[in-house]
C-alpha positions in Angstrom: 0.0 0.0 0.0 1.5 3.4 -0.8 2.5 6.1 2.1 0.6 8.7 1.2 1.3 11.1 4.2 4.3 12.3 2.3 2.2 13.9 0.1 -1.3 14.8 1.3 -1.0 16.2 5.3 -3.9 14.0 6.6 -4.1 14.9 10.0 -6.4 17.3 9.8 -8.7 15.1 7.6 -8.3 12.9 10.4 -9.8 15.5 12.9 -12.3 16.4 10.7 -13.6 13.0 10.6 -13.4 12.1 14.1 -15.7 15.7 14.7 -18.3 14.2 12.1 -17.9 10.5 13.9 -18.6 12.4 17.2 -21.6 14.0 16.4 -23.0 10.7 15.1 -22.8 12.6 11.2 -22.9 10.3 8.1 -23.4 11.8 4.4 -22.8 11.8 1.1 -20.6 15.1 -0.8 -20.7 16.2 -4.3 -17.4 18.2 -5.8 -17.8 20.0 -9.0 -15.3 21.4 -10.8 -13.3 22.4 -7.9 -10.0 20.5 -8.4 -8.5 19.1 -5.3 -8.1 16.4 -3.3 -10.7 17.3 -0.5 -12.9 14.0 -0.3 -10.1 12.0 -1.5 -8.1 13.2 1.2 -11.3 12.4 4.0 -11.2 8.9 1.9 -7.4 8.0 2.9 -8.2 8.2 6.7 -8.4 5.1 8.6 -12.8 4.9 8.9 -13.7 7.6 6.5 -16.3 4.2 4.9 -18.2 4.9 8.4 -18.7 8.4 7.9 -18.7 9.0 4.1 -21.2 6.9 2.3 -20.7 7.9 -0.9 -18.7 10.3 -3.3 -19.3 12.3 -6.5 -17.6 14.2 -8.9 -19.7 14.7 -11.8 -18.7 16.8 -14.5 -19.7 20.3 -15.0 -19.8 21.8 -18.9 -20.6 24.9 -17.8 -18.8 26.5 -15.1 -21.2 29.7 -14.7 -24.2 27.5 -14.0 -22.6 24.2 -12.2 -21.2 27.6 -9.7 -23.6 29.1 -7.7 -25.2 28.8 -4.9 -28.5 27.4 -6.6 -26.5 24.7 -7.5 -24.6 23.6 -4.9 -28.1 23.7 -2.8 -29.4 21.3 -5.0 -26.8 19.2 -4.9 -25.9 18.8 -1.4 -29.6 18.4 -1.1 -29.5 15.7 -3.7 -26.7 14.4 -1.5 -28.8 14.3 2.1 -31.8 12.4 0.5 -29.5 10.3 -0.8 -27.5 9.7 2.7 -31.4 9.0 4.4 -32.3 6.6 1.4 -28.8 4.7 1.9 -29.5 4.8 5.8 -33.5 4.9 6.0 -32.9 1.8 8.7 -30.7 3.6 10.7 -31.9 6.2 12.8 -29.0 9.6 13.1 -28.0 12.6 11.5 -27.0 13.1 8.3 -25.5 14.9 5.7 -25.1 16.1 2.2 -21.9 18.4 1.3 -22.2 20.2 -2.1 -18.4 21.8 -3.2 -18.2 23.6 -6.7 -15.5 26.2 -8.2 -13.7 27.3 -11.0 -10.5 28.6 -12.3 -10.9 31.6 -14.4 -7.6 33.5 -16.0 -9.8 36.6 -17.2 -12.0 37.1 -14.1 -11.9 36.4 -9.8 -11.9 32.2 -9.4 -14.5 31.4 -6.8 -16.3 28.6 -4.8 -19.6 27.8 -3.7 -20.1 25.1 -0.5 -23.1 24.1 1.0 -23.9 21.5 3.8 -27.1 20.4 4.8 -28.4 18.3 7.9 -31.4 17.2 9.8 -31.7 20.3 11.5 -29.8 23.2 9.3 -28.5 24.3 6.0 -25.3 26.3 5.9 -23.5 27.9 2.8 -20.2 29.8 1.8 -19.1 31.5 -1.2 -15.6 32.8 -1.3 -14.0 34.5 -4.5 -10.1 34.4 -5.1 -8.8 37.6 -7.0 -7.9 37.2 -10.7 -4.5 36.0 -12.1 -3.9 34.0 -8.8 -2.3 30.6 -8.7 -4.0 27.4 -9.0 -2.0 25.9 -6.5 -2.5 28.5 -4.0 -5.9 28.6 -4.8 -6.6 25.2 -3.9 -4.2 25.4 -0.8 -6.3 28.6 0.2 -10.1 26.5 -0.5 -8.8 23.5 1.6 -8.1 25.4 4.6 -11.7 27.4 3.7 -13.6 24.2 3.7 -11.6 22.8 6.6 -12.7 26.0 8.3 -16.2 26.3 7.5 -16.8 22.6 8.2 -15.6 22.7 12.1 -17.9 26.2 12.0 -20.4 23.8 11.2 -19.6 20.5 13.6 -19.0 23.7 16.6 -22.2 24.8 16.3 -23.9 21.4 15.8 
């Protein structure tokens, strides 16, 4: 099995899952567009498989639509329906995680998150100026999803 810890800093994946195990939180996340390794990263910790039911990366044609905040509210409420059909015999709380951005050279690059539960819906949008990056873009977004996801599992 490879070592991936040289390359991919899991530790805080590992926190973030542990926050989502201690809250009793399963769900399903959707990432469009965005271009990093955030689910794959929650996927290479030891027990991610009891806490992340399921994955998607679909692909978006057209960036303008695929983000927004309309869309990423559908599709992290696509992805909580789809957590309670996968789990409708087992009573907890779940959640669907919707994560879509681009990468623009002419205009600001931005992201849209949204995360939905039993109980509340949260969402984020940041914008990255023009001309950045795409490395430190996505350095900046994971620590911006890190961030607004222990918001989240605080206030939960």
């Amino acid at each position: 099995m490879a070592n991936y810890s040289k390359h991919i800093p899991l530790t805080r994946y590992v926190k973030m899952l542990q926050l989502l195990k201690e809250r009793g939180l399963k769900g399903c996340i959707v990432e469009v567009g965005i271009g990093l390794e955030f689910s794959n990263s929650l996927l290479l910790c030891s027990g991610a498989s009891d806490v992340i039911l399921n994955v998607e990366c679909p692909y978006a044609k057209t960036t303008d639509l695929s983000v927004s905040l309309k869309y990423v509210k559908k599709k992290a409420e696509s992805a909580f329906w789809k957590t309670l059909n996968l789990c409708k015999y087992d009573p907890g709380n779940y959640f669907g995680l919707a994560i879509s951005g681009a990468h623009y050279q002419d205009r600001n690059s931005h992201t849209w998150m949204y995360f939905a539960n039993n109980n509340n819906r949260y969402w984020l949008h940041v914008e990255i100026p023009q001309n950045s990056n795409r490395l430190i873009i996505a350095n900046k977004l994971k620590k911006v999803i890190e961030d607004f996801l222990y918001k989240i599992l605080k206030i939960e």
